[in-house]
SEDOLUM-674118 format. One record per atom (N, C-alpha, C): residue number from 1; atom name; residue in one letter; x, y, z. Coordinates in pm, whole numbers. Layout:
N
{resi NUM&name CA&resn a&c1 X&c2 Y&c3 Z} $
...
// end
This chain:
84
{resi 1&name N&resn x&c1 1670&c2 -808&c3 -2393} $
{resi 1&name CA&resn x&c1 1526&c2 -797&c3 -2379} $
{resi 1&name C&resn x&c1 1469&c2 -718&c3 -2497} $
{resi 2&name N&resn x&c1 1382&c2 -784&c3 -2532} $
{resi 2&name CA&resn x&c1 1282&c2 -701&c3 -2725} $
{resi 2&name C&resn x&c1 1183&c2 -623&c3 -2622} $
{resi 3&name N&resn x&c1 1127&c2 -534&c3 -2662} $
{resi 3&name CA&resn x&c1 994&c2 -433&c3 -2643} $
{resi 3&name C&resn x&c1 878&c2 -505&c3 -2612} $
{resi 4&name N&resn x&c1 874&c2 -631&c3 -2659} $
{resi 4&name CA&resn x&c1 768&c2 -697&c3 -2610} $
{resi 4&name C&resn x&c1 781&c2 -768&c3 -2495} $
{resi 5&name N&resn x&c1 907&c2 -785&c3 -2509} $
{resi 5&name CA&resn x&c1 952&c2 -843&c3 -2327} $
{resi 5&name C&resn x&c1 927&c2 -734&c3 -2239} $
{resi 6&name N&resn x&c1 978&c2 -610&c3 -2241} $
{resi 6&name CA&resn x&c1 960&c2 -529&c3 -2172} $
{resi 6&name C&resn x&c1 826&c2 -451&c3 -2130} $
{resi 7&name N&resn x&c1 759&c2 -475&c3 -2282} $
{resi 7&name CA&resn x&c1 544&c2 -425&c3 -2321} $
{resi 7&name C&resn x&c1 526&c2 -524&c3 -2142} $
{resi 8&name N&resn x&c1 527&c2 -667&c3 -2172} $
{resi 8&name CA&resn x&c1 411&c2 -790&c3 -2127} $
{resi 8&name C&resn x&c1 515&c2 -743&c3 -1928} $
{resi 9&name N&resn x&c1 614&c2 -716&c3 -1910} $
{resi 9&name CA&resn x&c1 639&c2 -706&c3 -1788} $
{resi 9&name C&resn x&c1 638&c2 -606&c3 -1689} $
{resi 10&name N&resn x&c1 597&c2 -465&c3 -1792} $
{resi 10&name CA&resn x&c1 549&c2 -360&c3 -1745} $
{resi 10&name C&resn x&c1 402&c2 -382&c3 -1708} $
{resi 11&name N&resn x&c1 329&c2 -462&c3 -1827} $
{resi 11&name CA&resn x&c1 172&c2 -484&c3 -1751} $
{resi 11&name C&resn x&c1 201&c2 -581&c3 -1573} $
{resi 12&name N&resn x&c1 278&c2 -642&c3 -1595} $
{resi 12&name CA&resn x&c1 261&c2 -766&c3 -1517} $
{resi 12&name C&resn x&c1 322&c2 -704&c3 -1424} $
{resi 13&name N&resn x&c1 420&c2 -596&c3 -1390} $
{resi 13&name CA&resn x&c1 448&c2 -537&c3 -1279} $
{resi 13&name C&resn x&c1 326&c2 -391&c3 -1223} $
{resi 14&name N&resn x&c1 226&c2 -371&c3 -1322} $
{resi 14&name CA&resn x&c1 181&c2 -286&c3 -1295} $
{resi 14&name C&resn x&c1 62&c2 -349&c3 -1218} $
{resi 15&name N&resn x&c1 12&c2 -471&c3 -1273} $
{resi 15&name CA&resn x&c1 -138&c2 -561&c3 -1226} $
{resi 15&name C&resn x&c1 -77&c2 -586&c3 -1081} $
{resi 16&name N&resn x&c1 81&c2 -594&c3 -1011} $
{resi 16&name CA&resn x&c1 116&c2 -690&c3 -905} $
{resi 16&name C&resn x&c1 124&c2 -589&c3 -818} $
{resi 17&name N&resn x&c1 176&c2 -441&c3 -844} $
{resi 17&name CA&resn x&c1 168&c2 -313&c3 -788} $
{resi 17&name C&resn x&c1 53&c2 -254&c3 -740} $
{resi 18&name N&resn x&c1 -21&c2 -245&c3 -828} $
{resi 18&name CA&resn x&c1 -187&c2 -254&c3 -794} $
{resi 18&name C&resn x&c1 -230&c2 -308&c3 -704} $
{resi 19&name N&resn x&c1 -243&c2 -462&c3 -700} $
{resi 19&name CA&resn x&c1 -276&c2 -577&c3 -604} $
{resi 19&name C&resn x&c1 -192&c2 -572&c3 -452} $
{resi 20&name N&resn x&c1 -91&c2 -524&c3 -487} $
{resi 20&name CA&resn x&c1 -13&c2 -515&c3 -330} $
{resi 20&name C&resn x&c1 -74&c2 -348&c3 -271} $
{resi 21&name N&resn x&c1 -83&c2 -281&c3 -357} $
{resi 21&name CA&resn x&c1 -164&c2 -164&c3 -310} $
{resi 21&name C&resn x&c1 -272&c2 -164&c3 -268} $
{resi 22&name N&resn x&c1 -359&c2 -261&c3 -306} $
{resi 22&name CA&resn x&c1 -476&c2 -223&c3 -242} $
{resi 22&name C&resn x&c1 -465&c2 -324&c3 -112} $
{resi 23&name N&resn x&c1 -406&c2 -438&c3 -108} $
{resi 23&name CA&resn x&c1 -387&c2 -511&c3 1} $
{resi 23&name C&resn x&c1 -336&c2 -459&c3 89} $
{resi 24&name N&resn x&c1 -216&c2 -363&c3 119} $
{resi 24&name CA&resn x&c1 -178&c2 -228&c3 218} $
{resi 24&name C&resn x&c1 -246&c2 -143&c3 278} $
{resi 25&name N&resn x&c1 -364&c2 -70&c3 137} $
{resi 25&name CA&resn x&c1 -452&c2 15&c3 227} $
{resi 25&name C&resn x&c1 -523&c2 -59&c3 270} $
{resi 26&name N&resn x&c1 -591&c2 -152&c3 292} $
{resi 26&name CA&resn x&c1 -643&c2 -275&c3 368} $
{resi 26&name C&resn x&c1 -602&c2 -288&c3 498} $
{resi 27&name N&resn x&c1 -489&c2 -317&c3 511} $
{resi 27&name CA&resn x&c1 -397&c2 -314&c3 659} $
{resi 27&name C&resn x&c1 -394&c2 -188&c3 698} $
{resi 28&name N&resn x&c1 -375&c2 -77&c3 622} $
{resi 28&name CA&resn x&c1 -402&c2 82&c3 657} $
{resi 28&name C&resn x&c1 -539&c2 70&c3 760} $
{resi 29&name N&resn x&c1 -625&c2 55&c3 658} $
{resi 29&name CA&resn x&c1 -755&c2 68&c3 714} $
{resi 29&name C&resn x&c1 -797&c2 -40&c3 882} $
{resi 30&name N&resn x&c1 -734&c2 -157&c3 851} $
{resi 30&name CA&resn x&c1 -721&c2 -217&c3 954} $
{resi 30&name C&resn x&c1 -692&c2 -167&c3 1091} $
{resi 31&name N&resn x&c1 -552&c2 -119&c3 1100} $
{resi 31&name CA&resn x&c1 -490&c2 -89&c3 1148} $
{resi 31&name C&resn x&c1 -554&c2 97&c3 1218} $
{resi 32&name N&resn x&c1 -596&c2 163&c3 1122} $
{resi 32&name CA&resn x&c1 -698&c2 261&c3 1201} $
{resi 32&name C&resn x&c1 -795&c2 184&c3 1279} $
{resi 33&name N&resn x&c1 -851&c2 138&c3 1240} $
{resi 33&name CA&resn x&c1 -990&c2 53&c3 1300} $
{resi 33&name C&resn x&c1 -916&c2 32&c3 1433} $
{resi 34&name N&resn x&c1 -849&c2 -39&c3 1497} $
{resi 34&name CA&resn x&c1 -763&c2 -96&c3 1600} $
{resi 34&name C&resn x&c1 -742&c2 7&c3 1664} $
{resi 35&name N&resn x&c1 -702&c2 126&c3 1577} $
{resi 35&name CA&resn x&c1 -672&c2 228&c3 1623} $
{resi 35&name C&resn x&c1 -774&c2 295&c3 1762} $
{resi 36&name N&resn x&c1 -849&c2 341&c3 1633} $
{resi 36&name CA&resn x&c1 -1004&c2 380&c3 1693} $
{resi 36&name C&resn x&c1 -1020&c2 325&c3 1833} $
{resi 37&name N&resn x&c1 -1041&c2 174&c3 1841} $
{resi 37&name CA&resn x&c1 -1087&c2 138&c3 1948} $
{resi 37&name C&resn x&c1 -1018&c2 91&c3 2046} $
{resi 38&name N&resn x&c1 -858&c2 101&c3 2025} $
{resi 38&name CA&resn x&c1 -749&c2 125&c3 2171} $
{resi 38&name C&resn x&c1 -779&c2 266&c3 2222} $
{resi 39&name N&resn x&c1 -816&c2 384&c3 2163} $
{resi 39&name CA&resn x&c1 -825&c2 512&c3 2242} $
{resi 39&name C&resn x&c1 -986&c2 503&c3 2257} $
{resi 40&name N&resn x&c1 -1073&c2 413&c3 2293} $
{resi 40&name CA&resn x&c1 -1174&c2 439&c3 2359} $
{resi 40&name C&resn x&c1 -1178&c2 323&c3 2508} $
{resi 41&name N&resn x&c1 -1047&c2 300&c3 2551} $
{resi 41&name CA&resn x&c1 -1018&c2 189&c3 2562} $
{resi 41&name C&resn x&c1 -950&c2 304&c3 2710} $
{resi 42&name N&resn x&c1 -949&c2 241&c3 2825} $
{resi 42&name CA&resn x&c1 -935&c2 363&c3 2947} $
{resi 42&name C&resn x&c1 -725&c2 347&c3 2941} $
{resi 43&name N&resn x&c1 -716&c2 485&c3 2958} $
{resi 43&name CA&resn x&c1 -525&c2 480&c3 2907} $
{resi 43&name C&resn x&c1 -477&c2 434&c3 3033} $
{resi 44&name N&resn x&c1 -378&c2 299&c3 2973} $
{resi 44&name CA&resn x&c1 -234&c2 288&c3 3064} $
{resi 44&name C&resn x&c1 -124&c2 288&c3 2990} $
{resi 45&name N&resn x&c1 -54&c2 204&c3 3061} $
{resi 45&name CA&resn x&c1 104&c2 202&c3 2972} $
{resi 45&name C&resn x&c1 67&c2 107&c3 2863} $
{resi 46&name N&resn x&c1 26&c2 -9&c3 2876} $
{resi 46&name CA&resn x&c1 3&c2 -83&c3 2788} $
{resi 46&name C&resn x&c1 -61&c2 -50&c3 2680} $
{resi 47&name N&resn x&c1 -183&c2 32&c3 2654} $
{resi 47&name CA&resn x&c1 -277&c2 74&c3 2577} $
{resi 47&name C&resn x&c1 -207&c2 165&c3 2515} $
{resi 48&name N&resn x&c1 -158&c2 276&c3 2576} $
{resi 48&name CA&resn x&c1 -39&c2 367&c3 2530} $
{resi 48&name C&resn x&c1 25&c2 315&c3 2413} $
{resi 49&name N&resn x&c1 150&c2 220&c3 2463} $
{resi 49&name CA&resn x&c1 186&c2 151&c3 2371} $
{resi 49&name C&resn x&c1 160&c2 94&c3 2235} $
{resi 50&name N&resn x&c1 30&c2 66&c3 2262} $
{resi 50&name CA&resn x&c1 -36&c2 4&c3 2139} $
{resi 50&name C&resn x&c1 -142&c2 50&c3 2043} $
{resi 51&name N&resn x&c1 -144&c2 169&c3 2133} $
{resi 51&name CA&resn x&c1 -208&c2 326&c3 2052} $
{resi 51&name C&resn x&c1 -99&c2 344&c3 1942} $
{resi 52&name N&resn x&c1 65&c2 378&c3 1981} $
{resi 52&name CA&resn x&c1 149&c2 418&c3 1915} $
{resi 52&name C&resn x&c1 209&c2 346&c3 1815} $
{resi 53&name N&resn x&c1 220&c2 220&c3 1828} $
{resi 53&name CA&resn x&c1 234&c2 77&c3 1823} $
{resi 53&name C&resn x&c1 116&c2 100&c3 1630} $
{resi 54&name N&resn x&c1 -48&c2 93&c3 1649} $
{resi 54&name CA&resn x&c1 -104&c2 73&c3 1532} $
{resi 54&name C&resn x&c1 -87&c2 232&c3 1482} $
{resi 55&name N&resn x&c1 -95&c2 354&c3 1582} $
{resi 55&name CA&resn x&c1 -103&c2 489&c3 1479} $
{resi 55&name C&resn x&c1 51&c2 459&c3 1368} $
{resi 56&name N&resn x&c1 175&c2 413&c3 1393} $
{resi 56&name CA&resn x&c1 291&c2 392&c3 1309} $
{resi 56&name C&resn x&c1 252&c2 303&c3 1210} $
{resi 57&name N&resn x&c1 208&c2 152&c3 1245} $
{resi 57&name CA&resn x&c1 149&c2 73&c3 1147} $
{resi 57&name C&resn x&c1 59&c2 124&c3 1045} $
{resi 58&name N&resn x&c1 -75&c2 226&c3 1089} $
{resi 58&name CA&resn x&c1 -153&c2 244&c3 996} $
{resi 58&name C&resn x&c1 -75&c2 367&c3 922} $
{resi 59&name N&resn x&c1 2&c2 453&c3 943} $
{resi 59&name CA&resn x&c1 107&c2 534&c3 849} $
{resi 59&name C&resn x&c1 196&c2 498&c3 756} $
{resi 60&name N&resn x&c1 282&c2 368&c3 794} $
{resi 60&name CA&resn x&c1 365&c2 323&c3 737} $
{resi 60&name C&resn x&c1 317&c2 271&c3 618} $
{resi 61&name N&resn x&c1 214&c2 161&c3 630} $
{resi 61&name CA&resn x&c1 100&c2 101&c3 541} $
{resi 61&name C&resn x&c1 24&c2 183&c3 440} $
{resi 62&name N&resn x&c1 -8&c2 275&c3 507} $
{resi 62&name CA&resn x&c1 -68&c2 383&c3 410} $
{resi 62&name C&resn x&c1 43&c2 415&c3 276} $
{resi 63&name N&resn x&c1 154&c2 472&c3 382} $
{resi 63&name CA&resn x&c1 262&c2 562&c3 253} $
{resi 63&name C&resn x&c1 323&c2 421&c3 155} $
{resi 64&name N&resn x&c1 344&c2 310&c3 255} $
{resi 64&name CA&resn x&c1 378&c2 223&c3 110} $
{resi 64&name C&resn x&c1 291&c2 182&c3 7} $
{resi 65&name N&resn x&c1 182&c2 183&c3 97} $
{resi 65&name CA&resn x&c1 52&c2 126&c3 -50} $
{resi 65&name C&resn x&c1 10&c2 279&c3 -117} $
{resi 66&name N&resn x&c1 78&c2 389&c3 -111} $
{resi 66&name CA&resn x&c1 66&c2 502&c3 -202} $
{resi 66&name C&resn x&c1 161&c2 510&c3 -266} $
{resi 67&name N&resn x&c1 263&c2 467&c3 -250} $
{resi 67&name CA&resn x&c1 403&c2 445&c3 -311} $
{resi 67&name C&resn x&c1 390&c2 303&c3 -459} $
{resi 68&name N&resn x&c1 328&c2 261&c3 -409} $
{resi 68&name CA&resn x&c1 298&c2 99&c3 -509} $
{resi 68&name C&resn x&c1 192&c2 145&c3 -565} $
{resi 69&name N&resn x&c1 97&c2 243&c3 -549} $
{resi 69&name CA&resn x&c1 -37&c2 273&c3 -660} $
{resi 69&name C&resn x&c1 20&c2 365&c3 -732} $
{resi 70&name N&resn x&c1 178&c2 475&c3 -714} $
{resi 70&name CA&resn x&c1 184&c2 520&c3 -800} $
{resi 70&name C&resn x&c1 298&c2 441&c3 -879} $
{resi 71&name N&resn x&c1 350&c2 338&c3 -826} $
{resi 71&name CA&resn x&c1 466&c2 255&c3 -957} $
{resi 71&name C&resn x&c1 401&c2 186&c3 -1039} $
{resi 72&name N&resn x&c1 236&c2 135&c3 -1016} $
{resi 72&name CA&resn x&c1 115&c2 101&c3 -1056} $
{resi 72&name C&resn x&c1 88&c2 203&c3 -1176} $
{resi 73&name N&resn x&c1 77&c2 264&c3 -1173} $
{resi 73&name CA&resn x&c1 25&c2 434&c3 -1288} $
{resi 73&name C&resn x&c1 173&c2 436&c3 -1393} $
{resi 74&name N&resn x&c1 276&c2 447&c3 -1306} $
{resi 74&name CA&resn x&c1 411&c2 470&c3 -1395} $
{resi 74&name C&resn x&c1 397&c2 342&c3 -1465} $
{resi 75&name N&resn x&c1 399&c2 205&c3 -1402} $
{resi 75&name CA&resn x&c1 407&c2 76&c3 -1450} $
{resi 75&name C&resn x&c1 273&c2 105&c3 -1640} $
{resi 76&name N&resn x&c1 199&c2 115&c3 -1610} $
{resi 76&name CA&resn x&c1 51&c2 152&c3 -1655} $
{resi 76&name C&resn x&c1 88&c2 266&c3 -1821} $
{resi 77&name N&resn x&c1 138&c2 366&c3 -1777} $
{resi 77&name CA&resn x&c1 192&c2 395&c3 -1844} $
{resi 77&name C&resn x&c1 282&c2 388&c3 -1923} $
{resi 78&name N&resn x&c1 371&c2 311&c3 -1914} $
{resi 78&name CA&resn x&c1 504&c2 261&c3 -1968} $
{resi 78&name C&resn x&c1 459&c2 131&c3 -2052} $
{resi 79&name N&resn x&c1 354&c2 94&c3 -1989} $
{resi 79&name CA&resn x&c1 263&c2 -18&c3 -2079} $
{resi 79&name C&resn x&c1 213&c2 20&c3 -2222} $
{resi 80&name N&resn x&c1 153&c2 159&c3 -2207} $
{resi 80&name CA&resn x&c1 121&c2 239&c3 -2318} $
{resi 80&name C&resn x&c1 194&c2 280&c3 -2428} $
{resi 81&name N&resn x&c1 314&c2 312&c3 -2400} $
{resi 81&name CA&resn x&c1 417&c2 373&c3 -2433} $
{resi 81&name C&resn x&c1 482&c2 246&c3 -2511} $
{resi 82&name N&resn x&c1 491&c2 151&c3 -2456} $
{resi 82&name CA&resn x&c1 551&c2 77&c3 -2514} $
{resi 82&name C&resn x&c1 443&c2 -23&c3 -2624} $
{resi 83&name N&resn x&c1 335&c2 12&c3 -2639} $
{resi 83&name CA&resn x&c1 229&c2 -75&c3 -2708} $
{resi 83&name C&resn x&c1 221&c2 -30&c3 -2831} $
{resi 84&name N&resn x&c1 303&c2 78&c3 -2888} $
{resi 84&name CA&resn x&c1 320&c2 119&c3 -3015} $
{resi 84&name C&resn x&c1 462&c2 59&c3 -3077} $
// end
């Protein structure tokens, strides 16, 4: 692999990192929303469940789409770095 192979696939992993990041906090945000309105929602077992059920979803979602905005920045950078 030449520097320019490596320049054009650091952008192209950083634009796809990005894009899956913001599509995550999306489902983040989703997934609170759902949240929100199972606990205004009168508690049983079922509701319970699915309280616990989206509070894990909207966490999990969160930390991976913060995990991919920062390989996004590293990606981003390494773009730079390599453009000289």
């Amino acid at each position: 692999m030449t520097s320019t192979d490596l320049h054009d696939l650091s952008l192209s992993l950083a634009i796809v990192a990005g894009g899956l990041s913001v599509v995550l906090h999306g489902m983040a945000w989703q997934a609170r929303r759902r949240l929100r309105a199972s606990l205004k929602i009168q508690l049983t077992e079922a509701v319970e469940e699915l309280t616990q059920r989206w509070e894990g979803r909207a966490a999990l979602w969160h930390s991976i789409g913060l995990a991919l905005s920062l390989v996004s920045i590293l990606c981003v950078a390494a773009w730079l770095l390599l453009r000289q």
